[in-house]
N, C-alpha and C positions, 0 to 999 in steps of 0.2 A: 511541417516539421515531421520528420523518421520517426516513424511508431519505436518506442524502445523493445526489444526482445530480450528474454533472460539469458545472459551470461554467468556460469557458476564465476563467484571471486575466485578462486584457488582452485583453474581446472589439474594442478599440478599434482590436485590429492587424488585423481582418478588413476596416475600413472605408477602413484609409489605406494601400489598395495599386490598383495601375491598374485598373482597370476595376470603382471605387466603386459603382457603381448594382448590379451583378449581387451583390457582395458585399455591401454593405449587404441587398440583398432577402435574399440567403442569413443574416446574423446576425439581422434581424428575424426571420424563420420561426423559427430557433436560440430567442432570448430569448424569443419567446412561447411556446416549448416548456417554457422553463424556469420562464417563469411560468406557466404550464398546472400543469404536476409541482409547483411548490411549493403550489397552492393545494389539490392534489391531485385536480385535473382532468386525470385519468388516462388516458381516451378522449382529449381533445382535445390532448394533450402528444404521444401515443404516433404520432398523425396528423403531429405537427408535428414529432416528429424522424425520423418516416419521410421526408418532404418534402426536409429537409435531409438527410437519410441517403443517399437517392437522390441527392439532386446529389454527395455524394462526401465531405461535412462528416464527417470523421472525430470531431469529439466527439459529432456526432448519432448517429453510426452505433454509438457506444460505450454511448451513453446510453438507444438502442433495445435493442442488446442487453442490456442490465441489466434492461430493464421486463422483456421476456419469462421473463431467466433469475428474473426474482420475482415475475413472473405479477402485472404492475400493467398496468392497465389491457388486459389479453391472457391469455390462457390462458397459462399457464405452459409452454416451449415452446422446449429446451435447443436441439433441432436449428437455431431462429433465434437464437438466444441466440448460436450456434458459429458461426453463418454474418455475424453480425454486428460481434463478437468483432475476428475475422476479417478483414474487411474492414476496422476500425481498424486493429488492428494492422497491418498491412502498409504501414501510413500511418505506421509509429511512434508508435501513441500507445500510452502508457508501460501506462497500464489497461487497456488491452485488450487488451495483450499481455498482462500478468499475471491477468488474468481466465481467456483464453482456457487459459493452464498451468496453472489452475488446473482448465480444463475438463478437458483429457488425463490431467490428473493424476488427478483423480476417475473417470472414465470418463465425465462428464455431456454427453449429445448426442452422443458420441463414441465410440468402443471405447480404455479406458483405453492412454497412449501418454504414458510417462515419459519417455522420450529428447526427442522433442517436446514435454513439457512444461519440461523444464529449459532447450533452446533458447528457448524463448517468456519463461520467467524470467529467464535471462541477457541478453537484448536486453533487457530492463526495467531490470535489474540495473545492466546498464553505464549505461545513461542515468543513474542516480541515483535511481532509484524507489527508496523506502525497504518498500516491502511486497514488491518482487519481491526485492530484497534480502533481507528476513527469511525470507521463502519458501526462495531458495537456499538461506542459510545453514542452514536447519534440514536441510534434505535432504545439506546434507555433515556435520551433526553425529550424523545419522542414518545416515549412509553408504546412504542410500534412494534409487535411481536413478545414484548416483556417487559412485565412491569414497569411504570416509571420509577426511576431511580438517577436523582441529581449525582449523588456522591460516585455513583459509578459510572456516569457519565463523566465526572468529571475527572476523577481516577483516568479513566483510559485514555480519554484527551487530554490528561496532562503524559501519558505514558508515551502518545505517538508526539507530541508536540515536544517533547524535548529532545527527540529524534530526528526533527527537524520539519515533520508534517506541514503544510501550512493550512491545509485544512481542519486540522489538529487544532491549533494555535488561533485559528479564524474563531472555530466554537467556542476554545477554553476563555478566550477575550469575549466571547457575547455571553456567558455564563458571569464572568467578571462583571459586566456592564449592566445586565439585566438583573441580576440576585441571585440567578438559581438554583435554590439549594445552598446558599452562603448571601452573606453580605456584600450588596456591592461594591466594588471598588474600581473605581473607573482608572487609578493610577495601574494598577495591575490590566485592566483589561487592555489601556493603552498601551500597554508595553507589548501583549499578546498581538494585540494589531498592526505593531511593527513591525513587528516577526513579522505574522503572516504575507506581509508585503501588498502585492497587487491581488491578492484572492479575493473573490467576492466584492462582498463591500466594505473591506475591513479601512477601505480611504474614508467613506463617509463615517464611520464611529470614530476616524481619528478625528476628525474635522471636528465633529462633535462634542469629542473629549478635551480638544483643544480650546473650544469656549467653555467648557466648563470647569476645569482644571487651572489653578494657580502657574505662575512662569517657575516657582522652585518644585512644582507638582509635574510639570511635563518634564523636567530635566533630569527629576530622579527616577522618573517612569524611560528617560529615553538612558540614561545610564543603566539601569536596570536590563532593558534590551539588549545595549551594547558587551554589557555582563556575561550575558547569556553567550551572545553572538561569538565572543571572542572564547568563553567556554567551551562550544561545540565545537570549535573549527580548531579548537589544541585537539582536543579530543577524538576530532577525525582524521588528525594526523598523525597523531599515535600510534592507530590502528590501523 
């Protein structure tokens, strides 16, 4: 499957600000880049979001460091990867802040640096990003880097899970199932597992829930899902 690359939604707002010509030439360089990468014209993409990257275009600079950190069209090469990262984020862009905590987190390009990595997540996080979000929350339900903390873990996995996370939605159902920090409830946790779909093991907690859950307990827990499902999907087409 095609690595996804960031595409801004609305490159149309690059074009209809003052001084049209220097930003239009900046989204042209941008879009050929992106059509470069989808066709998977890897050298001439990697050129073109260096181009943009250099002028300061934080998705380019975002979209540079992802080739290096997967060694597409470049030698695989975390040091640029981190310095690229980097250079988004500091622009606010939501991915590469949450890339880059991912780098500290790992130690890749870097000398492993948790306290910095959860700063870089939590500036994702507060924006709304649903993966920095699932990121935090796992590390408070881990108590990994900072304290443990059920309700914030479960705060943030319910923030990315009704975003549509499914990794999200995997957690908030085994917080469901397990007690964490709340009372069990396996009708809730099932319904989280429905969401989540095929992730993980969220088949085997259904199966599970399934022997132990009533026939009018599975049906309000799969209306519940369906709830949800048909809520999100008004929702994302609103928008």
């Amino acid at each position: 499957m095609k690595r996804r690359i960031f595409r801004p939604l609305v490159l149309t707002g690059l074009l209809a600000v003052a001084g049209a010509g220097l930003h239009f030439a900046h989204a042209n360089v941008f879009e050929n880049a992106v059509s470069a990468y989808e066709n998977e014209e890897f050298a001439e993409a990697i050129e073109s979001f260096r181009e943009a990257a250099e002028d300061g275009n934080a998705d380019a600079q975002f979209n540079l460091g992802l080739m290096y950190l997967k060694g597409e069209g470049v030698e695989e090469d975390y040091a640029q990867a981190l310095e690229w990262f980097t250079k988004s984020a500091e622009q606010g862009n939501v991915r590469a802040e949450t890339n880059l905590a991912r780098m500290y987190a790992k130690g890749k390009g870097v000398q492993p640096d948790y306290g910095t990595a959860v700063n870089w997540f939590r500036k994702a996080a507060d924006q709304g990003y649903p993966d920095a979000q699932y990121s935090l929350g796992v590390l408070y339900v881990t108590g990994n880097a900072v304290p443990l903390n059920y309700k914030q873990a479960q705060d943030l996995f319910q923030k990315a899970a009704d975003q549509g996370n499914a990794s999200a939605q995997y957690q908030l159902g085994l917080m469901y199932f397990k007690g964490k920090g709340m009372k069990p409830d396996l009708v809730e946790g099932y319904k989280w597992m429905l969401l989540a779909g095929d992730y993980d093991d969220a088949a085997v907690y259904r199966e599970y829930a399934e022997k132990q859950l009533s026939e009018d307990q599975l049906e309000k827990a799969k209306a519940l899902a369906e709830e949800w499902q048909t809520t999100f999907e008004e929702n994302a087409t609103e928008t």
